[in-house]
Backbone as XML, in Angstrom:
<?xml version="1.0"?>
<chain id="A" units="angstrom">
  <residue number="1" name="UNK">
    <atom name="N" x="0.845" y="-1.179" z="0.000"/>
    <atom name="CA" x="0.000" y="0.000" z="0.000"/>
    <atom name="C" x="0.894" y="1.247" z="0.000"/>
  </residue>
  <residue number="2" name="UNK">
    <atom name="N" x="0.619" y="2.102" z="-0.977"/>
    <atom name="CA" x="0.789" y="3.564" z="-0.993"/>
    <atom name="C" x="1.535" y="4.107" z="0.756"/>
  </residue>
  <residue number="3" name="UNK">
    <atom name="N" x="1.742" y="4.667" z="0.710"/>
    <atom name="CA" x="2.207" y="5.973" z="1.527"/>
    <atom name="C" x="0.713" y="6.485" z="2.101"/>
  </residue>
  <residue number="4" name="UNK">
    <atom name="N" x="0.149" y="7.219" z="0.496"/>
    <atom name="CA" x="-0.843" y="7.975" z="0.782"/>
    <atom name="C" x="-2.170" y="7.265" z="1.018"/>
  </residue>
  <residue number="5" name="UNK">
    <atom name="N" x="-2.078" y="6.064" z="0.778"/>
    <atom name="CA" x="-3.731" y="5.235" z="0.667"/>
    <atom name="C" x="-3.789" y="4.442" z="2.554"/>
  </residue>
  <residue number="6" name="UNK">
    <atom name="N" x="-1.973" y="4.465" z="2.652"/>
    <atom name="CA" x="-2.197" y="4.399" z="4.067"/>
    <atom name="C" x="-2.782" y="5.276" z="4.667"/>
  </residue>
  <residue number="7" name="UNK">
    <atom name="N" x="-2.467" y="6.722" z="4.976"/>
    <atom name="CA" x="-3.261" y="7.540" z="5.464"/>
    <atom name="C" x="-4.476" y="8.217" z="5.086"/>
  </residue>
  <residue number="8" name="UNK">
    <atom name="N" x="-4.995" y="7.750" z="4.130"/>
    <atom name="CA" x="-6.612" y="7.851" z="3.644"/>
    <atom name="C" x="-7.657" y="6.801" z="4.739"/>
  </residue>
  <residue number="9" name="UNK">
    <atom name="N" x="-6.573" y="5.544" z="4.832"/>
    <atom name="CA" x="-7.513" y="4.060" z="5.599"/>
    <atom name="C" x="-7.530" y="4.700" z="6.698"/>
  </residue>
  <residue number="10" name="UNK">
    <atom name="N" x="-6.804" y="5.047" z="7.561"/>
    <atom name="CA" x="-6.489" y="5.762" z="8.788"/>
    <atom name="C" x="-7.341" y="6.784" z="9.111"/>
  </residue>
  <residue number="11" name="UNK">
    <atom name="N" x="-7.553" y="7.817" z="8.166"/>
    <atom name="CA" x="-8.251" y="9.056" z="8.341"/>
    <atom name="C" x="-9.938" y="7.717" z="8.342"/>
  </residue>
  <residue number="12" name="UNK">
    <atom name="N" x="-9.782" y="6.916" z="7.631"/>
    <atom name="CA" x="-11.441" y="6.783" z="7.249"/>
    <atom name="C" x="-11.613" y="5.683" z="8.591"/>
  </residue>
  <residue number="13" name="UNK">
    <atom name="N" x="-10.510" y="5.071" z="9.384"/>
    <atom name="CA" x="-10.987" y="4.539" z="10.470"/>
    <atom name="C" x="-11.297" y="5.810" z="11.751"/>
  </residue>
  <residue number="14" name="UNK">
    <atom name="N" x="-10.813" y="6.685" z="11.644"/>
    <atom name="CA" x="-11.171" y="7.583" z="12.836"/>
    <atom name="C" x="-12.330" y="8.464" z="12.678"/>
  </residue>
  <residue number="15" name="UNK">
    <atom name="N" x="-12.691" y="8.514" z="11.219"/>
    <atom name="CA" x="-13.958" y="9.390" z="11.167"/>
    <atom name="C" x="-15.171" y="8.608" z="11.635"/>
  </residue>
  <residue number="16" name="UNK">
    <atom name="N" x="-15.970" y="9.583" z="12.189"/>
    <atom name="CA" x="-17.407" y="9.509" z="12.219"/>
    <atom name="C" x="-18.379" y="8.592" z="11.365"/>
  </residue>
  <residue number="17" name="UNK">
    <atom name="N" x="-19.156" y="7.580" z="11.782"/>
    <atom name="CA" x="-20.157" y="6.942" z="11.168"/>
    <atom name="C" x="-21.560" y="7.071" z="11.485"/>
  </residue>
  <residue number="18" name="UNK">
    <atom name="N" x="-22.115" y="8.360" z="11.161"/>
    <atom name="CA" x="-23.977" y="8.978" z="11.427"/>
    <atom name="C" x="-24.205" y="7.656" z="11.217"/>
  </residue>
  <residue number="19" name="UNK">
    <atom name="N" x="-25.901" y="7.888" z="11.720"/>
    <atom name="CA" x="-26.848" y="6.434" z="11.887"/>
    <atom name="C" x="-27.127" y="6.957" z="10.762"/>
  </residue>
  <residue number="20" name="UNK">
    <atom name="N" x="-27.199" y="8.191" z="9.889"/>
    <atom name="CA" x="-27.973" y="7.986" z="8.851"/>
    <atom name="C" x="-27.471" y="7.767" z="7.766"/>
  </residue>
  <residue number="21" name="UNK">
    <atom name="N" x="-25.810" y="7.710" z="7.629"/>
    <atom name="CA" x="-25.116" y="7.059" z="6.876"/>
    <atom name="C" x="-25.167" y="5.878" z="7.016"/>
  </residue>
  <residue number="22" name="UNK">
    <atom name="N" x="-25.116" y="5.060" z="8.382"/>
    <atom name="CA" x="-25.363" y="3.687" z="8.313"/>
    <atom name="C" x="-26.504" y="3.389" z="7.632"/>
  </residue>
  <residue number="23" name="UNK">
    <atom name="N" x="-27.550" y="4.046" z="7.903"/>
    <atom name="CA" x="-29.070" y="3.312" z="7.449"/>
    <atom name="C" x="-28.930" y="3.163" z="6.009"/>
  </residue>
  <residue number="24" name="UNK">
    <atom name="N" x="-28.435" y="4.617" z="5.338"/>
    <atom name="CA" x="-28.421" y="4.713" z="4.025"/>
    <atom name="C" x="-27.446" y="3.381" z="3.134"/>
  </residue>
  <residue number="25" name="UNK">
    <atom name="N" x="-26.213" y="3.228" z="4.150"/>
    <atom name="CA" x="-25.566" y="2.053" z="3.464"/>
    <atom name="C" x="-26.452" y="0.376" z="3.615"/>
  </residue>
  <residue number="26" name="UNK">
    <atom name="N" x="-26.961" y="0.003" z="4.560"/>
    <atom name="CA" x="-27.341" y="-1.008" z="5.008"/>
    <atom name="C" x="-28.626" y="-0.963" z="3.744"/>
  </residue>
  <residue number="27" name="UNK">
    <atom name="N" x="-29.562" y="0.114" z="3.480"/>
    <atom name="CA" x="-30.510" y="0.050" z="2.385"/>
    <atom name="C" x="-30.193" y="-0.383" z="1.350"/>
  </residue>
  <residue number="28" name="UNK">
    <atom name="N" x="-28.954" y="0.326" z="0.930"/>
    <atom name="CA" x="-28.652" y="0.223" z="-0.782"/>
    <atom name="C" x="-27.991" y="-1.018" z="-0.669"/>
  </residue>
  <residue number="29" name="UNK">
    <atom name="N" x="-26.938" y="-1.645" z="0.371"/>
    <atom name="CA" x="-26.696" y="-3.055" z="0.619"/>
    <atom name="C" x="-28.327" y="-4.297" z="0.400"/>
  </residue>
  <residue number="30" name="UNK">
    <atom name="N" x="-29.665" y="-3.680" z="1.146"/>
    <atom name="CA" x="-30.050" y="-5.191" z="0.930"/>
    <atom name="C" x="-30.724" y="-4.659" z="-0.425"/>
  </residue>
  <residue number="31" name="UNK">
    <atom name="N" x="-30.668" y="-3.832" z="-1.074"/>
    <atom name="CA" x="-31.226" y="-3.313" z="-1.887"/>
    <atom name="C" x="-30.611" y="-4.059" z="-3.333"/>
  </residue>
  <residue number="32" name="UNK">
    <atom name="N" x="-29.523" y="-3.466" z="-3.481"/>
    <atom name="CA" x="-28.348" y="-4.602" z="-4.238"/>
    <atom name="C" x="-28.319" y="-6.092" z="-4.648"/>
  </residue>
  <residue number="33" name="UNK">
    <atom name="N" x="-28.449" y="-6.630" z="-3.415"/>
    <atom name="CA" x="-28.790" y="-7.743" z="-3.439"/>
    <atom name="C" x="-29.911" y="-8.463" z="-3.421"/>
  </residue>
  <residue number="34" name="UNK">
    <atom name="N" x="-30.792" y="-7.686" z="-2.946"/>
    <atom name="CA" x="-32.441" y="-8.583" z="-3.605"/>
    <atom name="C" x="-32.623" y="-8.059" z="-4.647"/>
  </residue>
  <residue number="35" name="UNK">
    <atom name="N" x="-32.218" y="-7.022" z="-5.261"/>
    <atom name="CA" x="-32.474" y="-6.767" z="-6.796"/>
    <atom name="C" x="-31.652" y="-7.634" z="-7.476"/>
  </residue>
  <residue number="36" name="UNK">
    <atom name="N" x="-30.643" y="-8.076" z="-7.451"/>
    <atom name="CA" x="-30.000" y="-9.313" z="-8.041"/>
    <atom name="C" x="-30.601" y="-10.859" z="-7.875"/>
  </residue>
  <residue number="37" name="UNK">
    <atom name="N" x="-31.438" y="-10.997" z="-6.869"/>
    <atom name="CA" x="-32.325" y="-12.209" z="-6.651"/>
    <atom name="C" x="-33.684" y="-11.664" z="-7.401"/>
  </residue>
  <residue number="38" name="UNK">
    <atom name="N" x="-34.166" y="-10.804" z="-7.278"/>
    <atom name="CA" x="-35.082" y="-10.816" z="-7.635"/>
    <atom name="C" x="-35.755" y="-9.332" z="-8.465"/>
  </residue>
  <residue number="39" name="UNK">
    <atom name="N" x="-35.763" y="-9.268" z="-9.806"/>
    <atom name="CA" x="-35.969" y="-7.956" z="-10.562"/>
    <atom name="C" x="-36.949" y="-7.378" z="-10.224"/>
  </residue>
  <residue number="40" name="UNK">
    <atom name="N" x="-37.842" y="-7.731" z="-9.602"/>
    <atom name="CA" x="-39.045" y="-6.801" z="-9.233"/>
    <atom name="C" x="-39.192" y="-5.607" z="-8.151"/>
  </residue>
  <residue number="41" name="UNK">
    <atom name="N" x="-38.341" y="-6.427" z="-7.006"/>
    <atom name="CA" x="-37.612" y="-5.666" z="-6.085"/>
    <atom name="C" x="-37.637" y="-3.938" z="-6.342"/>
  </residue>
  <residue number="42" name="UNK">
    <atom name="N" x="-38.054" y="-3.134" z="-5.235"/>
    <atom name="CA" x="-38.087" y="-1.594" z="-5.703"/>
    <atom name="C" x="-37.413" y="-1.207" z="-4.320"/>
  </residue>
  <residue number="43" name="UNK">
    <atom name="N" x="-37.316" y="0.041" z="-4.411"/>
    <atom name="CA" x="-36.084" y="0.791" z="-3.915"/>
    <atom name="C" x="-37.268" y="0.689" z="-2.330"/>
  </residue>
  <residue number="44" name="UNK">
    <atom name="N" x="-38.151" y="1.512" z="-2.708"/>
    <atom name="CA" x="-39.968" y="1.342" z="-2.284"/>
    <atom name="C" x="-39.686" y="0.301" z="-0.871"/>
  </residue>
  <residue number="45" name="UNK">
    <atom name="N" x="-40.036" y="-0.673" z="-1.524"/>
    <atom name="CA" x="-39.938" y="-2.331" z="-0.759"/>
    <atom name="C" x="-39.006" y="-2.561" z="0.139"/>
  </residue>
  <residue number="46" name="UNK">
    <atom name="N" x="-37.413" y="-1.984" z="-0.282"/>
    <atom name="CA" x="-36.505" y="-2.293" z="0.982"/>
    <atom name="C" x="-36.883" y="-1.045" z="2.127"/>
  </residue>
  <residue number="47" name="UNK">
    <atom name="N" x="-37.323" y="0.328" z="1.757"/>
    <atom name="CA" x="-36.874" y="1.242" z="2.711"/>
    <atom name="C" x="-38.723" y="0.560" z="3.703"/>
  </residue>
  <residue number="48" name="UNK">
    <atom name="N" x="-39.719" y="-0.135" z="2.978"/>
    <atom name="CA" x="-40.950" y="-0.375" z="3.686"/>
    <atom name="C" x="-40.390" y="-1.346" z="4.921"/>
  </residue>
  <residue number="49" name="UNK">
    <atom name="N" x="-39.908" y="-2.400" z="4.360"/>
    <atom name="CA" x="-38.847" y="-3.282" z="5.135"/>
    <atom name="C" x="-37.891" y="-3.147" z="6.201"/>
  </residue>
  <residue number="50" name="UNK">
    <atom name="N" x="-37.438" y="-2.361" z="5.928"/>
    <atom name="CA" x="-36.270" y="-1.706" z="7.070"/>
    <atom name="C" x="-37.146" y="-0.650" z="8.104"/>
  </residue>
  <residue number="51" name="UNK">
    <atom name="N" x="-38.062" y="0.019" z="7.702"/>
    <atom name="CA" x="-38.813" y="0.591" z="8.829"/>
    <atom name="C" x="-39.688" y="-0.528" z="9.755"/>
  </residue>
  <residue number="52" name="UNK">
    <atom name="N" x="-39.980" y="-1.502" z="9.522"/>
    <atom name="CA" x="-40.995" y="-2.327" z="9.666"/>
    <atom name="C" x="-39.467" y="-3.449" z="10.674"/>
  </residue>
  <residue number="53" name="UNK">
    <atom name="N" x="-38.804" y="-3.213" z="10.567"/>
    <atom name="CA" x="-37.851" y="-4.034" z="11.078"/>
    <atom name="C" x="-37.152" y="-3.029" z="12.359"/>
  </residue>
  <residue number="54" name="UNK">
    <atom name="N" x="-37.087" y="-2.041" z="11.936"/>
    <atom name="CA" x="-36.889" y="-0.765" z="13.333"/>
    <atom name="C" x="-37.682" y="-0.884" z="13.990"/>
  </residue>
  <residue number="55" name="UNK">
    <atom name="N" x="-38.856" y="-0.708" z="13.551"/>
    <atom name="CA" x="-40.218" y="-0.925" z="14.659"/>
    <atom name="C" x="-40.350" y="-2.153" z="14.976"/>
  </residue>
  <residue number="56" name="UNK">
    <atom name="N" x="-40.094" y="-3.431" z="14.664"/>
    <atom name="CA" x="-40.182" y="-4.458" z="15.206"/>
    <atom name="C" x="-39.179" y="-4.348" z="16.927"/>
  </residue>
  <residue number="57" name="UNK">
    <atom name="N" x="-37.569" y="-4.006" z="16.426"/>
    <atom name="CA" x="-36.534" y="-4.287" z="17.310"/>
    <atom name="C" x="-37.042" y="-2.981" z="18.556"/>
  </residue>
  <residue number="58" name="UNK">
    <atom name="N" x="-37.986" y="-1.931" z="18.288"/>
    <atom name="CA" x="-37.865" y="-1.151" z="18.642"/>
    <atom name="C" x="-38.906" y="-1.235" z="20.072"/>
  </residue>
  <residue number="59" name="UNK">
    <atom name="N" x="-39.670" y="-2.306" z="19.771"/>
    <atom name="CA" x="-40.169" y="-2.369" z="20.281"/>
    <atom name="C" x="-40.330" y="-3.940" z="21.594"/>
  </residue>
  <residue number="60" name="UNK">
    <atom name="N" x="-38.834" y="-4.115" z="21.383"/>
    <atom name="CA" x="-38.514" y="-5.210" z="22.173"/>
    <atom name="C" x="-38.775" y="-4.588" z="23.714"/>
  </residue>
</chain>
C-alpha cells in the first residue's frame, strides 16, 4: 500500500459513522442484493422493510 492510501484508511478509520449514513448504506446493501435475486424488487420495498424491522426491534 501507498504511503498515501495508508493515510486515507487511517483518516477513514477515525472518522465519524452517522446512523444515517449507516441506514443509508445497510438500504442500498439489501437493496443490491435482492435486486439481483429478484428484478421486481423496488427501492420502495426495501426502505418499507427496514422501517418495519426498526419498529419491530424497537419495540422489544
Amino acid at each position: 500500500m501507498t504511503q498515501e492510501l495508508t493515510e486515507l484508511v487511517e483518516a477513514a478509520k477515525a472518522r465519524p459513522f452517522p446512523e444515517e449514513e449507516r441506514e443509508a448504506q445497510r438500504r442500498s446493501f439489501a437493496y443490491g442484493n435482492a435486486k439481483i435475486e429478484n428484478n421486481l424488487v423496488t427501492w420502495e420495498m426495501i426502505v418499507e422493510a427496514d422501517e418495519q424491522i426498526k419498529a419491530r426491534l424497537a419495540g422489544r
